[in-house]
C-alpha positions as CSV (number, residue, x, y, z in Angstrom):
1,X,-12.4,8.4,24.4
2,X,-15.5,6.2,25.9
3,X,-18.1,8.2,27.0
4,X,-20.6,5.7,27.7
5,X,-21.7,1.9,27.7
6,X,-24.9,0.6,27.1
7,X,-26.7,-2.0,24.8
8,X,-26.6,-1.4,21.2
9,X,-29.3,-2.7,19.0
10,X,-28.3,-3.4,15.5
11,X,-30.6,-4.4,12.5
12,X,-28.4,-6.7,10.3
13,X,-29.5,-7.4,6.5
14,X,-28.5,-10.8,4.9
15,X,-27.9,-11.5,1.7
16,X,-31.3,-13.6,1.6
17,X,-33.0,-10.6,2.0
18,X,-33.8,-10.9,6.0
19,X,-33.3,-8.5,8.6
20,X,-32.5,-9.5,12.4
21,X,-32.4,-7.4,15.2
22,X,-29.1,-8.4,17.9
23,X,-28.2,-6.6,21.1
24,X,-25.2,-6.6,23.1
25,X,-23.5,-5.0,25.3
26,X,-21.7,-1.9,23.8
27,X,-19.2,1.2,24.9
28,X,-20.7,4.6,22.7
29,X,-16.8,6.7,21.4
30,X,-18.4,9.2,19.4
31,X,-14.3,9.6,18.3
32,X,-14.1,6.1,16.6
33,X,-14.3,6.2,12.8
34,X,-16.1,3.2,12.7
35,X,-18.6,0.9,14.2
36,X,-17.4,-3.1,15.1
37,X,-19.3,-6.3,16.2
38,X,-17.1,-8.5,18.0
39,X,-16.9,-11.9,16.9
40,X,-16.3,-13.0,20.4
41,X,-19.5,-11.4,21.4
42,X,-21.5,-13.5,18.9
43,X,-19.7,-16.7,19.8
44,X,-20.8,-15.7,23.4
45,X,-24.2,-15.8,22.4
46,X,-23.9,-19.2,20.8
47,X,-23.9,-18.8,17.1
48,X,-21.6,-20.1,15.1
49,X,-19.3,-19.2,12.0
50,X,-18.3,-19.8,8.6
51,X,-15.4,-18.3,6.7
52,X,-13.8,-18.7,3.6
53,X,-13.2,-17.1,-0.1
54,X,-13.5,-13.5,1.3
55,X,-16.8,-14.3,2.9
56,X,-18.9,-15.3,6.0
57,X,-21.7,-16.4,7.7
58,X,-23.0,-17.0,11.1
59,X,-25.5,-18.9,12.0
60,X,-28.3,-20.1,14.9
61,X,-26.5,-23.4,15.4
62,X,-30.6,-24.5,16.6
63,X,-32.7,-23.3,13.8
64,X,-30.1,-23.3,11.2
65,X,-30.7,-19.4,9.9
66,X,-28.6,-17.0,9.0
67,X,-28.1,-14.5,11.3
68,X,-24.9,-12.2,10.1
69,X,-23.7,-12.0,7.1
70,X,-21.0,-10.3,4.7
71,X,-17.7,-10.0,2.4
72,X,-14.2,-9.3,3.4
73,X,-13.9,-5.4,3.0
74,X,-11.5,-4.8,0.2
75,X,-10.3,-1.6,0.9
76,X,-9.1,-2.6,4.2
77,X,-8.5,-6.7,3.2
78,X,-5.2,-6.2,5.7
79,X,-7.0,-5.3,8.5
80,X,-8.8,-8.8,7.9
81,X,-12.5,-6.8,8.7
82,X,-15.7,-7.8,7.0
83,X,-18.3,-5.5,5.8
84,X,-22.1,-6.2,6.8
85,X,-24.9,-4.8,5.8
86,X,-26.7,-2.6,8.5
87,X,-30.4,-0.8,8.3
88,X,-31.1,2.5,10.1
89,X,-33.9,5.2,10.1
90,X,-32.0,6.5,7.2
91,X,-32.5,3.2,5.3
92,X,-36.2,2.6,3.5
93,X,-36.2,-1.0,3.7
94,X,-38.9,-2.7,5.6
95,X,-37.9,-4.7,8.6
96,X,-38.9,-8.6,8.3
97,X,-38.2,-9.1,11.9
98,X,-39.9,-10.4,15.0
99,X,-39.7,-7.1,16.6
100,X,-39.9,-4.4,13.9
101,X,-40.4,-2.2,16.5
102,X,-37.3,-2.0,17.5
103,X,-35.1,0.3,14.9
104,X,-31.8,0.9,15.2
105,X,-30.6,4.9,14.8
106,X,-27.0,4.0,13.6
107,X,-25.3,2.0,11.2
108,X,-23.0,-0.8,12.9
109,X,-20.8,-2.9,10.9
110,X,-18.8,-6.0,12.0
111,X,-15.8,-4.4,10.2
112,X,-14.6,-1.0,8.2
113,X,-17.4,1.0,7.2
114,X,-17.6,4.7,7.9
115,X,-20.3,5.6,10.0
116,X,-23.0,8.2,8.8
117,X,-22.3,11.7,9.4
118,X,-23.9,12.9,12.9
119,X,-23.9,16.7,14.2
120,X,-21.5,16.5,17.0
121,X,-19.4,18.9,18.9
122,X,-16.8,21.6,17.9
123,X,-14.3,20.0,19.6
124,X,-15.5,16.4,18.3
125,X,-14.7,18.0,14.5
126,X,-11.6,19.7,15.5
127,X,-10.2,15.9,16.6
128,X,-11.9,14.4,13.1
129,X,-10.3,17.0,11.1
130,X,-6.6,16.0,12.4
131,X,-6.4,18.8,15.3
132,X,-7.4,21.6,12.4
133,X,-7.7,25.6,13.2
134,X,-11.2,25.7,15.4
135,X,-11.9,29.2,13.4
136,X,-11.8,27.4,9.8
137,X,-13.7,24.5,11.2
138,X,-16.6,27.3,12.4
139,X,-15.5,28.8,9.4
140,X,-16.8,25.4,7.2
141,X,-19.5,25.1,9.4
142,X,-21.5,28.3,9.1
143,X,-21.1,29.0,5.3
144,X,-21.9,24.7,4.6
145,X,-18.7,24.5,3.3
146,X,-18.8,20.8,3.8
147,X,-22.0,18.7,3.6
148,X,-22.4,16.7,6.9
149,X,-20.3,19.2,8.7
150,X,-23.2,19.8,11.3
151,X,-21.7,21.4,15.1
152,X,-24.1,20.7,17.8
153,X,-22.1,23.1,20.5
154,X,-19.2,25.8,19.2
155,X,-18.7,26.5,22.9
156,X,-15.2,24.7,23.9
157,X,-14.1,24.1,27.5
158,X,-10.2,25.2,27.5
159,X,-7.7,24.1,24.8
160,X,-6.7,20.9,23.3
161,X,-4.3,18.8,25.4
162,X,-2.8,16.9,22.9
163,X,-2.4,19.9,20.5
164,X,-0.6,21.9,23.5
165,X,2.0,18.8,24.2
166,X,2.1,18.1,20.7
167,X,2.8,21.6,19.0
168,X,4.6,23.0,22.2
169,X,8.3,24.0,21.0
170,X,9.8,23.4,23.9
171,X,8.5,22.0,27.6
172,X,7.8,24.4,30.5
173,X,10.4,26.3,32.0
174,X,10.4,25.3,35.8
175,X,12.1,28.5,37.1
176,X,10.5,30.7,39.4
177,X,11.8,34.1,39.0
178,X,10.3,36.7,41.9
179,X,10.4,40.3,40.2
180,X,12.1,42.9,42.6
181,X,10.3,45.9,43.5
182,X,13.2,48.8,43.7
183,X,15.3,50.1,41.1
184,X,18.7,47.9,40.5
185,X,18.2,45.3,42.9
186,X,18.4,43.2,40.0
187,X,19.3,44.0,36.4
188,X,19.0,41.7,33.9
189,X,21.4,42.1,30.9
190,X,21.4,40.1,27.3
191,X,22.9,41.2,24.1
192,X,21.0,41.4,20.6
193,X,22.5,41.0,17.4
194,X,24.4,41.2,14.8
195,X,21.8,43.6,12.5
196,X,22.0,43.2,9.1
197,X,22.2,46.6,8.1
198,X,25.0,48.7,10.8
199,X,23.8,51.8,12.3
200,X,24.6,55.3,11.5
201,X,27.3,55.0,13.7
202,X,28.3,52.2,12.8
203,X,27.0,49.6,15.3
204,X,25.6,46.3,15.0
205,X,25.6,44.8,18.6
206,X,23.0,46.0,21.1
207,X,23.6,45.7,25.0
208,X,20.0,46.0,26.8
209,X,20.4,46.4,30.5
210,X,16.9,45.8,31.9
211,X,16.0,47.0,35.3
212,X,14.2,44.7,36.9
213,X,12.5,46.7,39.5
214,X,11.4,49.4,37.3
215,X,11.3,47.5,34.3
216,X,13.0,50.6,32.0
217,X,15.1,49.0,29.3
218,X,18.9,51.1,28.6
219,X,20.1,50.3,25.5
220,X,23.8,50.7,24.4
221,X,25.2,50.2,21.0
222,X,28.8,48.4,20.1
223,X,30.3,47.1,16.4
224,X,32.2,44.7,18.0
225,X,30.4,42.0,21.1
226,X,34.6,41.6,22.3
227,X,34.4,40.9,26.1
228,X,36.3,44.3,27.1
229,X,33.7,46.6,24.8
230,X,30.5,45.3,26.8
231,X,32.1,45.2,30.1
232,X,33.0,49.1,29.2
233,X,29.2,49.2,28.1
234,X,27.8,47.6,31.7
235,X,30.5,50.1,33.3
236,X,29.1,53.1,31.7
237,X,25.1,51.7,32.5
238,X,26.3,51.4,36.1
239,X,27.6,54.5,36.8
240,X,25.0,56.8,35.1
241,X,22.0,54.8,36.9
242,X,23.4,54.6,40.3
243,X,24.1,58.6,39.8
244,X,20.0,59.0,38.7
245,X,18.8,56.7,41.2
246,X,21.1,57.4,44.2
247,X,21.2,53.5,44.8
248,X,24.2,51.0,44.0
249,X,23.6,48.1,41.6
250,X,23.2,44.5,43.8
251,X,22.4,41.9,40.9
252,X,23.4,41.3,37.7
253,X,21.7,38.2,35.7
254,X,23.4,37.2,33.0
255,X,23.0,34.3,30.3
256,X,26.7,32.0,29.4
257,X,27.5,34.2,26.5
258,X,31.3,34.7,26.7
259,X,30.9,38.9,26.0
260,X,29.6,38.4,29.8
261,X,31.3,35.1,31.8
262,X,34.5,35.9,31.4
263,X,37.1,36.6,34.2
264,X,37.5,40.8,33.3
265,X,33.1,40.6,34.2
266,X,33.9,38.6,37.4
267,X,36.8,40.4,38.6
268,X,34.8,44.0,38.0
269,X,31.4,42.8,40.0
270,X,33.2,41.4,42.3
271,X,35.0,44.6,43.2
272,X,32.0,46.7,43.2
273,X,30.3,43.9,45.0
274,X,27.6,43.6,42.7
275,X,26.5,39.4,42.3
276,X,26.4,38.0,38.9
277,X,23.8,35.6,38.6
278,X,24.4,33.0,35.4
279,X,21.3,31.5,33.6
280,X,22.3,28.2,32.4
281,X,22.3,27.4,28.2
282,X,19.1,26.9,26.6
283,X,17.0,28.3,29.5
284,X,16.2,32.0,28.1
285,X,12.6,31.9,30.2
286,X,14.9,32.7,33.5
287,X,16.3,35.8,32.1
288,X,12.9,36.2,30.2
289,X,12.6,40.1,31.3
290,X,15.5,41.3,28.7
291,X,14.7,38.4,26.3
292,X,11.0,39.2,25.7
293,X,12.3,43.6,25.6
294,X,14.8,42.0,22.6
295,X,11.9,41.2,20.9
296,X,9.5,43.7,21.7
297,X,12.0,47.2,21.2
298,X,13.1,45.4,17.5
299,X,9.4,45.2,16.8
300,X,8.5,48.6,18.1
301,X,11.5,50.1,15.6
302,X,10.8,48.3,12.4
303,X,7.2,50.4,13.2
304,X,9.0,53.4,14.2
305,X,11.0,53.4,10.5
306,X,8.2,52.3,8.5
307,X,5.8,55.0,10.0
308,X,8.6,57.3,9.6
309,X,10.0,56.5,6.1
310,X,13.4,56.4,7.5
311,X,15.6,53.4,6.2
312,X,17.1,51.0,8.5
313,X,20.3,52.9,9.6
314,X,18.5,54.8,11.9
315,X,17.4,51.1,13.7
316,X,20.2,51.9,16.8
317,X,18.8,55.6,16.8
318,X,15.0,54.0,16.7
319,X,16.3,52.2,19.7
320,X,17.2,54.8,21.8
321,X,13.8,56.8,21.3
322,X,11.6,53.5,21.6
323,X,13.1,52.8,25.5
324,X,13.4,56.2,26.5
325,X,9.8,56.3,25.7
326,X,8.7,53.0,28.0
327,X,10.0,54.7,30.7
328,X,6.5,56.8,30.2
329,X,4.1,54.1,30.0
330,X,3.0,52.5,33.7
331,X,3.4,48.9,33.5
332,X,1.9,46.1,35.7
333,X,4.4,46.0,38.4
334,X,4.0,49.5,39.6
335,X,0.1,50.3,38.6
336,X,-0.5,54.3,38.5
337,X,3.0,55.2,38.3
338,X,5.0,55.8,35.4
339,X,8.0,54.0,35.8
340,X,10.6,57.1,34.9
341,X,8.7,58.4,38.3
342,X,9.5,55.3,40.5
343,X,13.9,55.3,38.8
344,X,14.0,58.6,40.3
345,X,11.8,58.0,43.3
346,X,14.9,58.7,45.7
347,X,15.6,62.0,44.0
348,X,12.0,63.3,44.6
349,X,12.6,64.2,40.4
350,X,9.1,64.5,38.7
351,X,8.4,63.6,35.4
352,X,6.8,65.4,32.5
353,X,5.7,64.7,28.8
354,X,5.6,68.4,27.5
355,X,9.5,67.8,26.0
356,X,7.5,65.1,23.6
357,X,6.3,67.4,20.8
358,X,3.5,65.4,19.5
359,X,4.0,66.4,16.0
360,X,6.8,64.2,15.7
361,X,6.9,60.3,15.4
362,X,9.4,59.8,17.0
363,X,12.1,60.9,19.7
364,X,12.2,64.7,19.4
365,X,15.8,64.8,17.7
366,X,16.7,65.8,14.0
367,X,19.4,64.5,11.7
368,X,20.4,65.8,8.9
369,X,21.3,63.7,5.4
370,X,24.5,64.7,4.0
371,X,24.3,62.9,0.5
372,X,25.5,64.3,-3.4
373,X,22.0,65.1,-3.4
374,X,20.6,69.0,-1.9
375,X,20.9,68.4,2.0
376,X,17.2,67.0,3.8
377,X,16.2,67.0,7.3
378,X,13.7,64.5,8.5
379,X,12.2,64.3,11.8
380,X,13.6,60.9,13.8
């Protein structure tokens, strides 16, 4: 990126031992790897050139001197660039100039040379160091892991634009989904599995109907993801919430899966007049409600077990207890109310926590372990 123009003075050492100072007209990209004269530039000032045998020369076509001078840069030969040599206030050597005044305070070279190190920005280094992890370049910079790594500002302004198009999995979802605001005006529904270890009943599909307006996840647990067993799931979710909640289901959002478009789903909503809307494939973000809860209940569990020291047959069970107790925590759709509180709102039912005995880790319930071993009870 150019982040200025100006005129660049450069001190140019021949190989006769002289220095001369040129100017020209110059664009300053802190980014660039490199410093370049153009040729062009010094044929514009009226010099002329000489080049052969992996060397050149230019010259002052009036007085005859040397002017520039240097070898074809061997690491970089294909890139037909010559290296000259440049003096900077780093350099010792004495200027035999007309103007030794004027020093130069950066090395420019007519082809490939790297530049000296120069403190710079943090988000200068993070583009030098191929787009790293800004906390390992800080990292570097504070314990000197690198000489010349010297940050001038750690402050950065945003993120990265090309690391967000580059490393972005997948583009934006244009979608605008508008959240509802009462309980089953719109219920989202998705179905998780198979789990690699089945349930204690046996189960390895979960159905999670997600309430959109309340945001309370209802789990329900299947070994099989046939299209009758979850349309007898969504059957059973329907009549138990619009008992609770003394409303009638009006949207169901559903993703292509067959276990939900199919004509047995169709016919059913259609009869209760419920609409079914149908995310297209590949577009999870527009039934992102139940897709992120997935996620979140399967983490919440594996916590649940390991905190518990229960082994994974009791995931289904986990389940249960994790949603029932989201239901308690207010979320940001409905601030200050606990969202059990706004399912029953037409009821006028309160609810309490005293039922949660807080000497448990989980859901207050108790199984017991039949095994050839003496029989155990653990808390769940």
């Amino acid at each position: 990126m150019i982040e200025g123009y100006g005129i660049a003075e450069i001190s140019i050492r021949t190989n006769e031992g002289s220095v001369n100072l040129l100017r020209f007209p110059a664009k300053h990209v802190p980014s660039f790897g490199m410093n370049l004269i153009s040729i062009p530039a010094l044929d514009r000032k009226g010099l002329r050139g000489e080049w052969g045998n992996g060397m050149f020369m230019v010259k002052d076509p009036a007085s005859g001197r040397t002017v520039v001078d240097g070898q074809l840069a061997g690491t970089r030969s294909r890139h037909g660039l010559y290296r000259v040599s440049v003096v900077d206030q780093v350099d010792s050597y004495p200027l035999s100039t007309s103007e030794p005044s004027k020093s130069p305070s950066s090395t420019f070279v007519l082809a490939s040379s790297s530049s000296r190190s120069k403190p710079c920005s943090l988000a200068m280094w993070h583009t030098r160091f191929g787009h790293a992890d800004v906390n390992l370049i800080r990292i570097m910079a504070k314990r000197k892991l690198v000489d010349g790594l010297e940050v001038t500002d750690f402050e950065l302004c945003g993120k990265c634009e090309p690391c967000l198009y580059a490393k972005a999995k997948r583009l934006p979802f244009d979608d605008i989904v508008i959240p509802s605001s009462e309980p089953l005006d719109r219920v989202s529904l998705d179905l998780w599995g198979p789990s690699r270890t089945k349930s204690l009943g046996g189960a390895s599909y979960m159905l999670l109907a997600c309430d959109d307006g309340t945001g309370i996840p209802f789990p329900y647990f299947s070994s099989n993801k046939e299209g009758q067993t979850v349309l007898k799931l969504v059957q059973d979710f329907v009549e138990m919430s619009e008992r609770q909640t003394e409303r009638k289901v009006k949207v169901f959002r559903i993703d292509m899966g067959r276990e939900f478009d199919n004509k047995a789903m169709d016919a059913w909503c259609a009869n209760r007049g419920i609409v079914v809307e149908k995310i297209p494939k590949a577009s999870s973000a527009a039934n992102g409600q139940v897709e992120r809860a997935n996620g979140t209940i399967i983490l919440g569990v594996h916590s649940m077990l390991e905190d518990s020291d229960l082994d994974n047959r009791f995931w289904a069970e986990g389940s249960a207890s994790y949603c029932y107790i989201r239901g308690m925590i207010p979320t940001n759709r409905h601030p200050g109310k606990i969202p059990w509180e706004k399912w029953f709102e037409a009821s006028g039912k309160k609810n309490t926590q005293n039922h949660m005995d807080t000497t448990l880790r989980f859901h207050p319930l108790f199984f017991y372990l039949l095994t050839d071993e003496p029989c155990t009870m653990r808390a769940f």
